[in-house]
Rosetta silent file (secondary structure, phi, psi, omega in degrees, C-alpha in Angstrom):
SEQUENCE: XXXXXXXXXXXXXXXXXXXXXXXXXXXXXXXXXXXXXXXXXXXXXXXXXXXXXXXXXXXXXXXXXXXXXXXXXXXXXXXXXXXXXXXXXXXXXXXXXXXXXXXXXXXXXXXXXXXXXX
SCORE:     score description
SCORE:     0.000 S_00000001
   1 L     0.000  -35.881 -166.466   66.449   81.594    6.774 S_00000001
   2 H   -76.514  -27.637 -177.727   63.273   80.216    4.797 S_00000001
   3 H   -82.798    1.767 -168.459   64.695   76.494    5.640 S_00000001
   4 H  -116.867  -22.862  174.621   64.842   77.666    9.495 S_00000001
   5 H   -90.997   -5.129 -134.573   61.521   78.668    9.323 S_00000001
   6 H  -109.199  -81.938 -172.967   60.127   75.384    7.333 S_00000001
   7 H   -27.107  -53.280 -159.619   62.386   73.363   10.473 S_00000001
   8 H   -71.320  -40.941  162.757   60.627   75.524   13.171 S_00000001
   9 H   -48.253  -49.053  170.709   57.011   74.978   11.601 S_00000001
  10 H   -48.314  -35.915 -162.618   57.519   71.557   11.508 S_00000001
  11 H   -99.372  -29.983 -168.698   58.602   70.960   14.808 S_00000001
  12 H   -93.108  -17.052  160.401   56.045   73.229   16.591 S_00000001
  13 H   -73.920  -36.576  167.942   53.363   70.956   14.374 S_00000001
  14 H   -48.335  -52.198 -170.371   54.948   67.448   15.463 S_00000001
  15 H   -59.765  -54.566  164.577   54.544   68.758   19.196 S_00000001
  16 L   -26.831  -18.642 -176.129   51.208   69.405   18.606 S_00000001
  17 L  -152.301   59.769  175.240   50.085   66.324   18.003 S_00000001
  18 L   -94.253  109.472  160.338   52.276   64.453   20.258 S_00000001
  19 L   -77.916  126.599 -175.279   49.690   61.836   22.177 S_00000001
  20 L   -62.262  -13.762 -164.323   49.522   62.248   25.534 S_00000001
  21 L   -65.062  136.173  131.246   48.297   58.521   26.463 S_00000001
  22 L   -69.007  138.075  170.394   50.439   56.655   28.672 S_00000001
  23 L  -109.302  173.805 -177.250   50.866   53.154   27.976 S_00000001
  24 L   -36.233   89.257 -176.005   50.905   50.437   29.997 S_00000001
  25 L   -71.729 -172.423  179.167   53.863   49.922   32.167 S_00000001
  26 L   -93.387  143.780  157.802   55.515   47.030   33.145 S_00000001
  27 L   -42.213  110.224 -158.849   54.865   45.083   36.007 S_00000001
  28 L   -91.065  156.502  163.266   57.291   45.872   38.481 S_00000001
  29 L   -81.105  118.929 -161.053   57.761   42.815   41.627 S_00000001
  30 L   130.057   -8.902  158.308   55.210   42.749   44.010 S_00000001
  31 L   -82.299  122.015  162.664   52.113   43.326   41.449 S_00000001
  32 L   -43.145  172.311  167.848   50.033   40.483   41.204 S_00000001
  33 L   -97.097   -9.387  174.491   49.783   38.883   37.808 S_00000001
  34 L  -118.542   20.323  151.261   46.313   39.044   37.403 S_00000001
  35 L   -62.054  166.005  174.451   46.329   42.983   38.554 S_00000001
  36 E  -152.318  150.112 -113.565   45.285   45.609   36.123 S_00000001
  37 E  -117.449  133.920  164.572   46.660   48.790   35.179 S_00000001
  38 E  -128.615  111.827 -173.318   44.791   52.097   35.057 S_00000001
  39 E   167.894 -143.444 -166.950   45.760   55.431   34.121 S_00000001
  40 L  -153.314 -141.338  167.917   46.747   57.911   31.703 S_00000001
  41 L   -79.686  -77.087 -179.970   49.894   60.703   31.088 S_00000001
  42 L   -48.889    7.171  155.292   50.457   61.251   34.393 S_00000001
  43 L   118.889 -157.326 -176.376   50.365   57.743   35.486 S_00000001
  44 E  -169.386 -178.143  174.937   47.894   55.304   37.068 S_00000001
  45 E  -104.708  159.777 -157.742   47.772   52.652   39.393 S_00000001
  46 E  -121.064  131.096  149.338   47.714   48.861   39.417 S_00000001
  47 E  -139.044  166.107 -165.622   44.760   47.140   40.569 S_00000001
  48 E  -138.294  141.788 -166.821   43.716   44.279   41.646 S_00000001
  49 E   -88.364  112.436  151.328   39.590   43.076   42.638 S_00000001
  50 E   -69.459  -70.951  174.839   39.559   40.123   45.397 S_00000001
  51 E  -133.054  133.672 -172.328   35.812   40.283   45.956 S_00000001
  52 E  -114.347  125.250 -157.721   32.958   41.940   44.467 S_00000001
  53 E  -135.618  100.431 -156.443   29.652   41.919   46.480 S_00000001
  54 L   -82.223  -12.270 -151.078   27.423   43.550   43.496 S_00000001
  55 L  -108.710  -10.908  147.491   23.980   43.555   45.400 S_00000001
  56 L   -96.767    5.034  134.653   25.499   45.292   48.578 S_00000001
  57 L    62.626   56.520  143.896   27.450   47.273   45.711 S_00000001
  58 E  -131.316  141.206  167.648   30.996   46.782   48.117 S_00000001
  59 E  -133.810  157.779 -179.090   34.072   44.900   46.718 S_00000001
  60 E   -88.326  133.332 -175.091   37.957   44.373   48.364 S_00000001
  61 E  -141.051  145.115 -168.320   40.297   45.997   45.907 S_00000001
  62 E  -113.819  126.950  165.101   44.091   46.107   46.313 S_00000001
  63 E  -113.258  166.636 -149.078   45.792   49.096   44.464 S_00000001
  64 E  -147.855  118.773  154.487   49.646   48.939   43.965 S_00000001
  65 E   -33.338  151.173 -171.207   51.593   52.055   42.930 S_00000001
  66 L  -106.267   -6.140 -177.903   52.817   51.297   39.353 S_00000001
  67 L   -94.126   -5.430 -179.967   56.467   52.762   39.929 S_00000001
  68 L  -142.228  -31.930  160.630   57.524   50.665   42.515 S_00000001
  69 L   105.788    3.384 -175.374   54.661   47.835   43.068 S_00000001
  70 L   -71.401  162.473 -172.160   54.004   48.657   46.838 S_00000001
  71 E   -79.949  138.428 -168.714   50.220   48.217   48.181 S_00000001
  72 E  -110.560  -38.998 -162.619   49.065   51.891   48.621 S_00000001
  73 E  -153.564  140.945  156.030   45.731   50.512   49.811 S_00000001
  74 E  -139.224  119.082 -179.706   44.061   47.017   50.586 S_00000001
  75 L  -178.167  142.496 -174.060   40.525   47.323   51.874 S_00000001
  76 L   -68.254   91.297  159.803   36.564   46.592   51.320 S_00000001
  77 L   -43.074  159.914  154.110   35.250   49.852   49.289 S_00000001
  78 L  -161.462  134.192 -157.282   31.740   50.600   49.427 S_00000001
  79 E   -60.736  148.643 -168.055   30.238   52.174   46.412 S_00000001
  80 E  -126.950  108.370  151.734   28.960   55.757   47.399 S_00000001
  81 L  -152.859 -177.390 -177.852   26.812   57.361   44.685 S_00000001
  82 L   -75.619 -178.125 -164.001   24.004   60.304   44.224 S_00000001
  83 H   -55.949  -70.286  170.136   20.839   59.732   44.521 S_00000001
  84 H   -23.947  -26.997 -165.275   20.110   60.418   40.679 S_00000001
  85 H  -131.863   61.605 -179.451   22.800   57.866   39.432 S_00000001
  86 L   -81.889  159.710 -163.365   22.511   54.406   41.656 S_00000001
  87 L  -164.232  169.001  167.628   24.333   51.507   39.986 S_00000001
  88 L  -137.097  133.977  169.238   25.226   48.178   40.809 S_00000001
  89 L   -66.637  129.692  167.945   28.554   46.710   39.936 S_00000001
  90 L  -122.787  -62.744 -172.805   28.763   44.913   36.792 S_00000001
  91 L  -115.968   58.917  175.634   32.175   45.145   35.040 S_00000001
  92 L   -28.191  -48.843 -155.511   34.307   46.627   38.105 S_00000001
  93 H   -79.992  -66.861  169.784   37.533   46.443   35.983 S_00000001
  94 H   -44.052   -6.812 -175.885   35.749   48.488   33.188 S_00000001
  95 H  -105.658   -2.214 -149.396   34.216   50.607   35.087 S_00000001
  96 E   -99.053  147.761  165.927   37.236   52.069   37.644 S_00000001
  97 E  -134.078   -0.104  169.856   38.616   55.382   36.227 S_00000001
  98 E   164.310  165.229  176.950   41.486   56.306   38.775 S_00000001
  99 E  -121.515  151.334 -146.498   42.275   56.644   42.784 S_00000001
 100 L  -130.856  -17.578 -175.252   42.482   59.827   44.375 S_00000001
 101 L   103.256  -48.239  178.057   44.851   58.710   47.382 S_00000001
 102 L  -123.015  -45.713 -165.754   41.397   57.935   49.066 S_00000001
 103 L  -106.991  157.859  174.909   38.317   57.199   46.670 S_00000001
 104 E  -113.855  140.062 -164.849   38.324   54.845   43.730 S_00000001
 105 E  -124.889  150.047 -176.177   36.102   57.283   41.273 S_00000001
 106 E  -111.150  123.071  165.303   34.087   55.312   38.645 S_00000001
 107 L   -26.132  111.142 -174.345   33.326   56.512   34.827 S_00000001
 108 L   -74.795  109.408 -174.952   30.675   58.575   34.911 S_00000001
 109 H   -87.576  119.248  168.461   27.759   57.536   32.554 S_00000001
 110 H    82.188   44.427  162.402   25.889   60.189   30.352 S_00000001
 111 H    91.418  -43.461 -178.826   27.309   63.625   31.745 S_00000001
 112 L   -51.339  124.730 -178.618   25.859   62.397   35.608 S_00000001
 113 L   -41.836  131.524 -154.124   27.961   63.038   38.920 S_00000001
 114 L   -86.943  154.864  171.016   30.129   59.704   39.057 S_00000001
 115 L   -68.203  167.610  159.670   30.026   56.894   41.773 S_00000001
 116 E  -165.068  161.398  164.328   32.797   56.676   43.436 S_00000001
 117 E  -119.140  126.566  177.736   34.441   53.775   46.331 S_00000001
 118 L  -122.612    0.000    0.000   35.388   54.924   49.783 S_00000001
């Protein structure tokens, strides 16, 4: 009984500290080769930056479902943010935290409501 409870401890500590990250998948056909991958446990998206127009802060971004590789979206964003947090793009690929289905929402710096491209 004392070994069943040992087993059960073990096992409910393992889960516990099971990381959650996704990793990268593989590039399925029909993802560019010079897209990049974004996402987490519940998955992410593949994208890929054509043109970045930093000083009218719009760029054309393609994003590609990562389970199949089809183009979910190809079209010229234009960065939306509040008043309090204006930006300019500088490191688009570092900067993208996930798509929404509509918006590309950008990493919010210091706590401030995030940018986002619609």
């Amino acid at each position: 009984m004392k070994t069943l409870k040992v087993i059960a401890f073990l096992l409910t500590i393992t889960g516990c500290s099971v990381n959650h990250e996704r990793k990268k998948p593989v590039k399925v056909k029909g993802i560019p080769e010079n897209a990049f991958w974004i996402g987490g446990a519940d998955g992410g998206n593949w994208y890929l930056i054509d043109n970045v127009h930093d000083h009218r802060n719009n760029a054309i971004i393609k994003v590609y479902n990562d389970n199949d590789g089809s183009l979910i979206v190809s079209k010229r964003f234009i960065l939306i943010c509040p008043s309090d947090n204006q930006t300019l793009i500088e490191e688009l690929k570092e900067e993208i935290a996930g798509f929404d289905g509509e918006k590309i929402l950008i990493k919010s710096p210091n706590g401030k409501q995030p940018c986002y491209f619609q």
